[in-house]
C-alpha positions as a printed Julia matrix, in Angstrom:
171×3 Matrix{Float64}:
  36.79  -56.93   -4.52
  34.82  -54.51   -5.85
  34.13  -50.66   -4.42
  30.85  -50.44   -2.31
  28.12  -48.63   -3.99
  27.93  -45.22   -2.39
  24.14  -44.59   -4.05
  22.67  -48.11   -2.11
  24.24  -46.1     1.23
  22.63  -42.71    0.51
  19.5   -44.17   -0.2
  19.12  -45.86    2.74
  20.04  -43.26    4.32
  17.02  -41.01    3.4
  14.79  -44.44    3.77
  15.85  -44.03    7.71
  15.55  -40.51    8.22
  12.29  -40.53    6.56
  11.14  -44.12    8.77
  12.33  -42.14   11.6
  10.27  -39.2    11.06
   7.2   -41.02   10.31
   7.61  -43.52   13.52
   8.16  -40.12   15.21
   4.8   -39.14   13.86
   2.97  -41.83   14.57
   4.01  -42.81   18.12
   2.81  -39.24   19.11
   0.03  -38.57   16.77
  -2.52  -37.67   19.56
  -0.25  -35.09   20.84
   1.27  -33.5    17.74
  -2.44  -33.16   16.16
  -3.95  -31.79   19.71
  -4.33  -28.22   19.98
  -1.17  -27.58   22.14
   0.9   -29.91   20.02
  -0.3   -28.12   16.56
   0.28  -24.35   18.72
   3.56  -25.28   19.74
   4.67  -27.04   16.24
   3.24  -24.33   13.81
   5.97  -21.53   14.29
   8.52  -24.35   13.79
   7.17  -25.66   10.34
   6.74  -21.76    9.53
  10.19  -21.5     9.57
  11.43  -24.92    8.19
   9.03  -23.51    5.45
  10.66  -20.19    5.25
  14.2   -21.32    5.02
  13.46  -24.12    2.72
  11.17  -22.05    0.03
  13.09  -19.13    0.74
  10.89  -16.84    1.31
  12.91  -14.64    4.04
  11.75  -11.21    2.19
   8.69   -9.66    2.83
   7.48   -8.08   -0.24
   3.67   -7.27   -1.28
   5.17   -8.35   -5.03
   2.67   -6.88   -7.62
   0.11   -6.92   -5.57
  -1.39   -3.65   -4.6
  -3.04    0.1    -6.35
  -0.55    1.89   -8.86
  -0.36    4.96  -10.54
   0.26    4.7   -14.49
   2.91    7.14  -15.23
   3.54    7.45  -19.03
   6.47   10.02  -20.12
   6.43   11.28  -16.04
   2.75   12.37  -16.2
   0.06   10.66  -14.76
  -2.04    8.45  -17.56
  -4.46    6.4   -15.45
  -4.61    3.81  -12.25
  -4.0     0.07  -12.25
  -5.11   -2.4    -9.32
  -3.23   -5.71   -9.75
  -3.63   -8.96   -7.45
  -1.78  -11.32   -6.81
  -2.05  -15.52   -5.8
   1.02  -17.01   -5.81
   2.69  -17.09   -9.05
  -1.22  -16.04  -10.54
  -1.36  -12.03  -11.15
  -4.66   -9.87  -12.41
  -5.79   -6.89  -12.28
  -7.38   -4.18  -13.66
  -6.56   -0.3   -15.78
  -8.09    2.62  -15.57
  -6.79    5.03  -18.11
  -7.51    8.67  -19.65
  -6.55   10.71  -22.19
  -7.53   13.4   -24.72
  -9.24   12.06  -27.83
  -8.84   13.35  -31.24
 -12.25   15.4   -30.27
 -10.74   17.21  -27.27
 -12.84   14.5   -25.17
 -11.42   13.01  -22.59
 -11.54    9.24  -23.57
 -11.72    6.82  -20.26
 -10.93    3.13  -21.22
 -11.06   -0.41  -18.56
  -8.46   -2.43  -19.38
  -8.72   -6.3   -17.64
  -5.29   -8.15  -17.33
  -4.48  -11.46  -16.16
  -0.93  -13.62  -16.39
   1.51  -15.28  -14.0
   4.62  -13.76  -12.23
   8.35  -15.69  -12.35
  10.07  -13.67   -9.39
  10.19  -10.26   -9.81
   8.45  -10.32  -13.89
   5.03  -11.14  -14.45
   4.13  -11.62  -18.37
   0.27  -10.29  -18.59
  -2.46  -10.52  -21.47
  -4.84   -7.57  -21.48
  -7.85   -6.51  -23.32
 -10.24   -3.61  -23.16
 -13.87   -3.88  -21.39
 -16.86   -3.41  -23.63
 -14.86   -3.31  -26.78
 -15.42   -7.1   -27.64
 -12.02   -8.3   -27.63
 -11.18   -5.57  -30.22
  -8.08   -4.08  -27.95
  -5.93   -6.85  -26.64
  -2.04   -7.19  -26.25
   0.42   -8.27  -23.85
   2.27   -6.82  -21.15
   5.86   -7.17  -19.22
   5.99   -5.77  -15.91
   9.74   -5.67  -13.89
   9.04   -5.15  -10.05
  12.15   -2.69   -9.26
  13.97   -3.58   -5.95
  12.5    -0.95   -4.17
   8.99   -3.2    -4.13
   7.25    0.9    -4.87
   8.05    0.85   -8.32
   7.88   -1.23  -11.96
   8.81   -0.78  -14.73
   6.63   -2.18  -17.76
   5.52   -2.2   -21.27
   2.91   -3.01  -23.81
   2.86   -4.92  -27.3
  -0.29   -4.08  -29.23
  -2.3    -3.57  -32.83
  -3.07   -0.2   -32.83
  -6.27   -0.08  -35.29
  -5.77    3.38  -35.86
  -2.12    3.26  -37.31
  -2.54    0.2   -38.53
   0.67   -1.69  -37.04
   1.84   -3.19  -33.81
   2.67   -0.65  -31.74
   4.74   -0.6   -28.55
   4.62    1.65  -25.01
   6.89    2.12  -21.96
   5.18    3.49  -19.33
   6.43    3.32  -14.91
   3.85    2.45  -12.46
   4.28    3.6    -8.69
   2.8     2.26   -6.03
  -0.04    4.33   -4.6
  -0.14    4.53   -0.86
């Protein structure tokens, strides 16, 4: 005689929990859907939804206005936003030109975050897609700091270049 098949078991298992919950469901549909039913349910499916996406930390992620600090001085602001795992933002940056000018640039940036790294492309406003690169960012676990860096063709130099810089969160 052979074993019985553990998997057939399991998977009518799920088929009855999930006929149960739907039955559920359905025999009080006008309730559940009413305005005291849907008050009454939504903390619970808030945090059946919390434990199961695990989402028990409250964090603002990369969302938010940061200072750009590049060798501990201040180099420009950044404003990033954030949907889900969609981030974008923009950089404000300044500097002394060659000229003793100070040279403002806009940088626009848009990528996706995985946790606590979002990968970023970037590229400089008004310069016709002549400045572009890509950018790392590392949310540190303090949520008011991250740490990031830049890959780009410097035009002046010639080569592909690369910068570390810190951004802090501006309050």
């Amino acid at each position: 005689m052979a074993p019985p098949d553990r998997s057939i078991q399991k998977e009518n298992y799920s088929l009855y929990s999930m006929h149960t919950i739907l039955d559920l469901i359905a025999n009080n549909k006008e309730w559940i859907f009413s305005g005291i039913g849907l008050f009454i349910l939504a903390p619970i499916f808030k945090i059946i939804a919390t434990v199961f996406l695990g989402r028990t930390k409250r964090s603002s992620g990369f969302k938010g206005a940061w200072d750009i600090l590049l060798s501990d001085q201040l180099f420009g602001h950044m404003r990033l936003q954030q949907f889900g795992p969609i981030v974008w933002g923009n950089a404000y940056t300044q500097n002394l030109g060659k000229d003793g000018e100070v040279d403002r640039r806009r940088y626009k940036y848009r990528g996706f975050s995985y946790s606590d790294q979002a990968v970023l492309r970037f590229h400089e406003v008004g310069q016709n897609s002549r400045i572009v690169g890509a950018t790392v960012l590392r949310l540190m676990r303090n949520d008011n700091q991250i740490s990031g860096g830049n890959i780009f063709w410097h035009h002046d130099k010639a080569e592909i270049r690369e910068e570390k810089y810190m951004l802090k969160r501006n309050h």
